[in-house]
C-alpha positions in Angstrom: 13.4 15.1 15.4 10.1 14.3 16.6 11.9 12.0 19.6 13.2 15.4 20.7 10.2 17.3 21.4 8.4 14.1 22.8 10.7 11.8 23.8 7.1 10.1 25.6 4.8 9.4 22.4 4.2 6.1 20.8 4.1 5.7 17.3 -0.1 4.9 15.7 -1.3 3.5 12.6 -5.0 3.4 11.8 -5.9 1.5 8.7 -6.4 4.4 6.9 -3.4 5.2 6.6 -1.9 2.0 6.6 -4.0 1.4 3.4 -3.5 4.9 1.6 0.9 3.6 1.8 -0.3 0.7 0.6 -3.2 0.9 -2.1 0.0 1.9 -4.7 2.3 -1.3 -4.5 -1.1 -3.5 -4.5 -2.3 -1.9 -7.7 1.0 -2.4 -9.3 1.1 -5.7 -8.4 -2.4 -6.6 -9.5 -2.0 -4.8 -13.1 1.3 -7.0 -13.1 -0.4 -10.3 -12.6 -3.5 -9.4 -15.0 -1.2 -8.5 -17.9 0.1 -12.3 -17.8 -2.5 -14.0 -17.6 -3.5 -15.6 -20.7 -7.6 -15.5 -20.6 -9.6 -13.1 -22.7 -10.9 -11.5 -19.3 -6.8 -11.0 -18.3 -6.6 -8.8 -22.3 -10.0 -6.5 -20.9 
């Protein structure tokens, strides 16, 4: 849709936003890997 009304613009990214998308999957998989570990500091 946006292609329509300007067929000329380039897609941006500014880290912001890059890290707000993904901030989620990087929590998940840090809460992952802490939950197997097998020191006391992973069972905190």
């Amino acid at each position: 849709m946006g292609e329509r009304f300007f067929p000329n613009a380039t897609v941006a990214a500014d880290k912001f936003r890059v890290l707000w998308l993904l901030t989620p999957a990087i929590s998940r998989h840090r809460k992952a890997n802490t939950d197997q570990r097998s020191s006391p500091a992973g069972r905190l």
